[in-house]
N, C-alpha and C positions, 0 to 999 in steps of 0.2 A: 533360742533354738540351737545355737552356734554350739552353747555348754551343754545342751541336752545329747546333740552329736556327739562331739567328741567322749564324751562319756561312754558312750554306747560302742563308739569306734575302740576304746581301751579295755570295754569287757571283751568285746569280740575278741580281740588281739590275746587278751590274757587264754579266755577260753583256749586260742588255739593253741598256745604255748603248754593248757595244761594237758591237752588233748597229745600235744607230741611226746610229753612226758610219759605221760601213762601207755602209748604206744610203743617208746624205748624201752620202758620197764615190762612190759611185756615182752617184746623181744629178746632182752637180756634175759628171761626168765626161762625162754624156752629154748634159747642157746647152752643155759648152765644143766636146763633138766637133759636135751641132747648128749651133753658132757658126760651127766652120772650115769646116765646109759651107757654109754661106750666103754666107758672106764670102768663099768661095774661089770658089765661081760667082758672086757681085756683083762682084767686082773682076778676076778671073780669075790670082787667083793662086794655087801651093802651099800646100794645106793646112798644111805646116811653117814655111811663111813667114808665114801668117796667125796662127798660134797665137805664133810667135816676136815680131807686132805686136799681139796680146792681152795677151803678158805684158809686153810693153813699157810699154802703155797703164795696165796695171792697178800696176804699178810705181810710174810716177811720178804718177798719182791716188791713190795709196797704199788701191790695192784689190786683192780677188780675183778672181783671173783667172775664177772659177767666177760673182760677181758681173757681172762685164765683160761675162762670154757670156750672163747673162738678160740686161744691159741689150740687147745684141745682138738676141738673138730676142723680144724685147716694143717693139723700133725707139723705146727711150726713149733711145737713145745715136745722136749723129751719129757716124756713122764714118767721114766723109770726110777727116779729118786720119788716122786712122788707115790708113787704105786709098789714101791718096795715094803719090805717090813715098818711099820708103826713105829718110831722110836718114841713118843710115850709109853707104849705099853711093853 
């Protein structure tokens, strides 16, 4: 009975762990879509084009794209190198 418990006590636990997971990834998801919004009306570009310069940004700051888009929306991040001309293209 003792093994049959705790068993059941380490899905539960796991469950919840996966359940906070997929709660953060949500959240992170609709912080970054927040992001391409603002930044796609600030600078008036494609929201596809704006996230492909979030992950860019967050790349070589060696951050996440999901950190990028709070700095984004709490305007603790300049975004004018990021929002300026393309320098791939």
């Amino acid at each position: 009975m003792a093994s049959v418990a705790l068993l059941q006590d380490r899905t539960l636990d796991e469950t919840h762990r996966i359940a906070e997971r997929i709660q953060q990834a949500l959240l992170n998801r609709v912080i970054v879509e927040q992001a391409k919004g603002a930044l796609s009306e600030r600078a008036g570009l494609d929201p596809e084009e704006v996230y492909l310069r979030l992950r860019r940004y967050a790349r070589a700051h060696n951050l996440k794209v999901g950190d990028v888009a709070r700095q984004v929306m709490d305007r603790s991040l300049d975004t004018t190198s990021m929002l300026g001309p393309d320098p791939d293209h």
